[in-house]
C-alpha positions in Angstrom: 1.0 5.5 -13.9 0.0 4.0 -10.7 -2.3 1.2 -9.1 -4.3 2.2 -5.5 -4.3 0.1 -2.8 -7.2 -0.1 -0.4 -6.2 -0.8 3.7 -9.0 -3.0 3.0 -8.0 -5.3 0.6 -4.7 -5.6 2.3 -5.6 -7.3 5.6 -3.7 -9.4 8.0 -0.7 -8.8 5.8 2.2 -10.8 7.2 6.0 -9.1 7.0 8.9 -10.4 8.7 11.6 -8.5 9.6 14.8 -9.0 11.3 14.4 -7.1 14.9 16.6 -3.9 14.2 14.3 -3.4 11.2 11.1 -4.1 13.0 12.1 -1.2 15.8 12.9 1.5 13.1 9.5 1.0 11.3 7.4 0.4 14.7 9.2 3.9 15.5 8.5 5.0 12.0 4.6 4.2 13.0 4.8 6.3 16.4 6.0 9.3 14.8 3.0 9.0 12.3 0.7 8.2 15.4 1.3 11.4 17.3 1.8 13.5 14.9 -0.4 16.4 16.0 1.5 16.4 19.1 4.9 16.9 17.0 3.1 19.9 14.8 2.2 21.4 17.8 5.7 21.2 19.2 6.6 23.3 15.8 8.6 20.2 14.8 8.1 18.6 10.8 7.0 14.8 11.0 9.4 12.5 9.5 7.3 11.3 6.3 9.7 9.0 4.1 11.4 6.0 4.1 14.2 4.5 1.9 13.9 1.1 1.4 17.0 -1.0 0.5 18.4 -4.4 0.4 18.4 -7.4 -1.6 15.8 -8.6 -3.6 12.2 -10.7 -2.1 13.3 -9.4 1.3 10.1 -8.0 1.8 10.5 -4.5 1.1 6.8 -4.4 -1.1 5.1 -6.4 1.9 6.1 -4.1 4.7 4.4 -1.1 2.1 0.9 -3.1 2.4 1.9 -3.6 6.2 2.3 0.1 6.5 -0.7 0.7 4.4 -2.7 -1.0 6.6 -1.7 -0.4 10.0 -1.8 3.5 9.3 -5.3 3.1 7.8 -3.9 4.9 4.3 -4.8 4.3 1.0 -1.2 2.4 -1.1 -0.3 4.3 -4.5 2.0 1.9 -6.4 4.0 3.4 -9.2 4.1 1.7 -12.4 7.7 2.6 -13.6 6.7 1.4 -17.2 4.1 4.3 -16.7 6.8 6.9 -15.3 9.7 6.7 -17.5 9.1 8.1 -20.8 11.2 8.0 -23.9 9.9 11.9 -24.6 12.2 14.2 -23.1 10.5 16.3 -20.3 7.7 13.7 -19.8 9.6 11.4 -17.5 9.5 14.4 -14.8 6.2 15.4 -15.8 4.8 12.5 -14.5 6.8 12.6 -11.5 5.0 16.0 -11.0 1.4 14.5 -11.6 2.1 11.4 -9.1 3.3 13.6 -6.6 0.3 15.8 -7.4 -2.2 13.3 -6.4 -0.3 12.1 -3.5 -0.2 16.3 -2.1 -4.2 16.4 -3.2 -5.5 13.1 -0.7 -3.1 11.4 2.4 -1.4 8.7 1.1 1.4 6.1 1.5 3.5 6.6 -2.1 5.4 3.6 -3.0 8.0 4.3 -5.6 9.7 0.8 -6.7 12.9 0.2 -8.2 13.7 4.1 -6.8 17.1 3.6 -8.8 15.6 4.0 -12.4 14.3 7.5 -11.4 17.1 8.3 -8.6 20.0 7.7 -10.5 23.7 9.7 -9.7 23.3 12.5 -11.4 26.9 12.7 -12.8 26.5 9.0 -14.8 28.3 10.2 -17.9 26.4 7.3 -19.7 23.3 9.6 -19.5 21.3 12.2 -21.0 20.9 16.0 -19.5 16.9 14.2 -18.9 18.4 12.3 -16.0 19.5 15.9 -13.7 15.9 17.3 -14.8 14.4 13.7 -13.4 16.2 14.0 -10.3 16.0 17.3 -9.4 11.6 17.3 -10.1 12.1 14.3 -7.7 14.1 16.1 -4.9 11.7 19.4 -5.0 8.3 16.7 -5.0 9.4 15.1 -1.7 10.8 18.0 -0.1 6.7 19.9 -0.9 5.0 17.1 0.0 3.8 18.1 3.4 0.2 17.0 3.7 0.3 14.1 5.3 1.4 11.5 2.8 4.1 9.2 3.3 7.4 8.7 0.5 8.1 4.9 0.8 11.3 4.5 -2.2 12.6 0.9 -2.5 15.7 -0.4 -4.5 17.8 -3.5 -4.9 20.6 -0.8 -5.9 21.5 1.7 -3.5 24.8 2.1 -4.9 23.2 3.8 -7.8 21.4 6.4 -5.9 22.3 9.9 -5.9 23.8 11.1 -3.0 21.2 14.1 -2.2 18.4 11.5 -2.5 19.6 9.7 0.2 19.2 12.8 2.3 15.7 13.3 1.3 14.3 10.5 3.7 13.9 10.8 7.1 14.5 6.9 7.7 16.9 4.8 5.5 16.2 1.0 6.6 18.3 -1.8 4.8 16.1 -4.7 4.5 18.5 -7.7 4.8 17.8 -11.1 4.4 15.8 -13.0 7.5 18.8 -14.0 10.3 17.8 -17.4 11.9 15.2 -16.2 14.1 13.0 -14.5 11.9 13.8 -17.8 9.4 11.7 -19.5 12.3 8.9 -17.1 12.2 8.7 -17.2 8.4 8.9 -21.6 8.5 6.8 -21.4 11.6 4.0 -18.7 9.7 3.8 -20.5 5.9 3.8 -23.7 7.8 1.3 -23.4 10.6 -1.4 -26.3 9.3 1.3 -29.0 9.8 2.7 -30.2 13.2 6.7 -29.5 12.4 8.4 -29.7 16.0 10.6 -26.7 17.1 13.1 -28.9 16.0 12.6 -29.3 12.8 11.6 -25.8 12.3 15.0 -24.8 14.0 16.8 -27.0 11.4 14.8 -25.5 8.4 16.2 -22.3 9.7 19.4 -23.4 9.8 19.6 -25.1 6.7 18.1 -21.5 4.4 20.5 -18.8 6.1 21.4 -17.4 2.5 17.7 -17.0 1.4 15.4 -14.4 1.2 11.7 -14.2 2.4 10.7 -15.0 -0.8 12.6 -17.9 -1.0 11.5 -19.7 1.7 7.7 -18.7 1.1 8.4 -20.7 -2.6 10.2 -23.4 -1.2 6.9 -23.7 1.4 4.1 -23.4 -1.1 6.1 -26.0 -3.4 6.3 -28.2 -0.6 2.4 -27.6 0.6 1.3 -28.2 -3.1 3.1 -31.5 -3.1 1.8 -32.7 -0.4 -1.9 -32.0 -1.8 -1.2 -34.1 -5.1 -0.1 -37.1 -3.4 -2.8 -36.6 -1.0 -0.4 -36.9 2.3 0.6 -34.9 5.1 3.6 -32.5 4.4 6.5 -34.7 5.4 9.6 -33.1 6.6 11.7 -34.8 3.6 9.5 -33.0 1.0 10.9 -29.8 2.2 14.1 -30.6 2.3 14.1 -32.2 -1.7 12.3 -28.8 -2.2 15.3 -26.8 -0.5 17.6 -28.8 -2.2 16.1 -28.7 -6.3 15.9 -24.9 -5.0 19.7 -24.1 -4.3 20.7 -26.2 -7.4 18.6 -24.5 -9.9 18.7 -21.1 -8.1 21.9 -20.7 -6.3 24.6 -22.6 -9.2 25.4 -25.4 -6.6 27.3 -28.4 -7.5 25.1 -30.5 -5.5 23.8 -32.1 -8.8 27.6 -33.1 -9.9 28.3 -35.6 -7.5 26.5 -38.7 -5.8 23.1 -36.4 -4.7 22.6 -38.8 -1.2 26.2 -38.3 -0.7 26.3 -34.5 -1.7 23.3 -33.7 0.1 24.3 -35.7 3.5 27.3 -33.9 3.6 25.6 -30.6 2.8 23.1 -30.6 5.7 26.0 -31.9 8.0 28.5 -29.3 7.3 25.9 -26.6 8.1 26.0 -27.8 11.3 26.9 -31.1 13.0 25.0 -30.6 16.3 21.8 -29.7 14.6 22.1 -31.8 11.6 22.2 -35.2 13.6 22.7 -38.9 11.8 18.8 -38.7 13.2 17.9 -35.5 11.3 19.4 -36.1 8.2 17.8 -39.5 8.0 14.6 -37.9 8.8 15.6 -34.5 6.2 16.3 -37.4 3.5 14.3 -40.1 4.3 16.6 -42.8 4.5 17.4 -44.4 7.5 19.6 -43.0 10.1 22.5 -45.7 9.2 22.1 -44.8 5.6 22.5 -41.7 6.9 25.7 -42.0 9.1 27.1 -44.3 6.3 26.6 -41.1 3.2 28.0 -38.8 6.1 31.5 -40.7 6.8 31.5 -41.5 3.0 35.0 -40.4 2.1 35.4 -37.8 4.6 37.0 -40.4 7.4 34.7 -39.2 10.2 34.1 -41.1 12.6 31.6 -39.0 15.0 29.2 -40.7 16.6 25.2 -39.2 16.4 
């Protein structure tokens, strides 16, 4: 029903978060670090955390972050392993998760929250799914040995109301704003000598993806760069970025002229950044190639 994780096969884990986010957890890790101080002051210690957010935000990383920094051993949930068509042995198993967790300190990561959190007034569901949720409210509120609660969904919407009141801290995990897009350009691409400027453009050029989207788009880009036995050139990234938001993201890049279509892209993100001089250098064409795709039916006239 569940995988451990070891602090020590989770070292140097790297999660970035957008600053708001990193505060509530560093916080979050306080709390946990003087806690004898907040027992003796007859006051509980906050011991859960919900999760939320879109998907490959980073919500699973920052549980091995936590995992690590707090020196406690990860219990994953299986979900496959929790839910059970048997009526009773969903919450049964619930019980025995929670059981372990109570019997050793622990950081207990329950994943896609939503399949066992559900409202409990869905009238497309069974009397199972009140039983479910109320085992799952009395679990959290016993546990009280030192373990942590760590619930993450992609669907808070779905969660029942008194679940929400059951954690301590409820953290939406939004996707990386343009600073922490840096970091994560800056982190999966440390071996190569990108200037801040290109980095900065990268940045500016992914606002709409996730963590995960960018790690991909990197390690595509790194592997590349391996087979054709080259340094990682700034132009790889970019035809990465681009085969990325046209299979991923429905754009009609691919329905038009693709030098035209992509010049025009990278320039309506941003004319100051995206330059005649770094779109040539994006698309590997020449920077009068460049300005020529740009003005391409659009009448500008703005010099680079």
């Amino acid at each position: 029903m569940a995988d451990i994780v070891t602090p020590e096969s989770v070292k140097n884990v790297k999660v970035v978060l957008n600053e708001d986010v990193q505060k509530q957890i560093d916080k979050f890790i306080d709390y946990y670090k003087h806690s004898n101080e907040i027992i003796n002051s007859g006051m509980d210690i906050p011991n859960s955390i919900l999760l939320y957010g879109p998907p490959g935000c980073g919500k699973t990383k920052l549980a091995k972050y936590l995992c690590e920094v707090m020196d406690l051993p990860l219990v994953v949930t299986r979900l496959d392993g929790l839910i059970s068509s048997f009526l009773g042995n969903t919450a049964k198993n619930i019980r025995q998760v929670f059981e372990y967790a109570q019997s050793i300190p622990c950081i207990l990561f329950l994943d896609e929250f939503d399949a066992i959190a559900k409202v409990r007034d869905d009238q497309n569901e069974l009397g199972e799914l009140k039983r479910v949720v109320n085992s799952l409210l009395q679990n959290i509120d016993n546990l009280n040995n030192g373990s942590i609660v760590i619930a993450a969904t992609n669907h808070e919407q779905l969660l029942d109301s008194a679940v929400w009141r059951r954690f301590n801290f409820r953290i939406n995990i939004e996707k990386p704003n343009l600073s922490s897009r840096e970091e994560l350009f800056s982190f999966f691409l440390v071996e190569n000598n990108f200037s801040k400027k290109e980095i900065f453009s990268l940045a500016k050029a992914t606002k709409d993806l996730s963590g995960s989207d960018i790690e991909e788009i990197c390690n595509k880009s790194r592997i590349d760069s391996i087979l054709l036995k080259q340094p990682l050139q700034l132009k790889q990234i970019y035809q990465n970025y681009f085969d990325f938001i046209i299979e991923k993201k429905g754009d009609t890049l691919k329905l038009t002229d693709e030098k035209v279509s992509k010049a025009k892209h990278l320039r309506k993100i941003d004319s100051k950044v995206f330059s005649y001089q770094m779109i040539s250098e994006s698309l590997g064409i020449s920077k009068t190639s460049a300005s020529m795709l740009v003005k391409e039916d659009s009448g500008e006239k703005v010099n680079a």
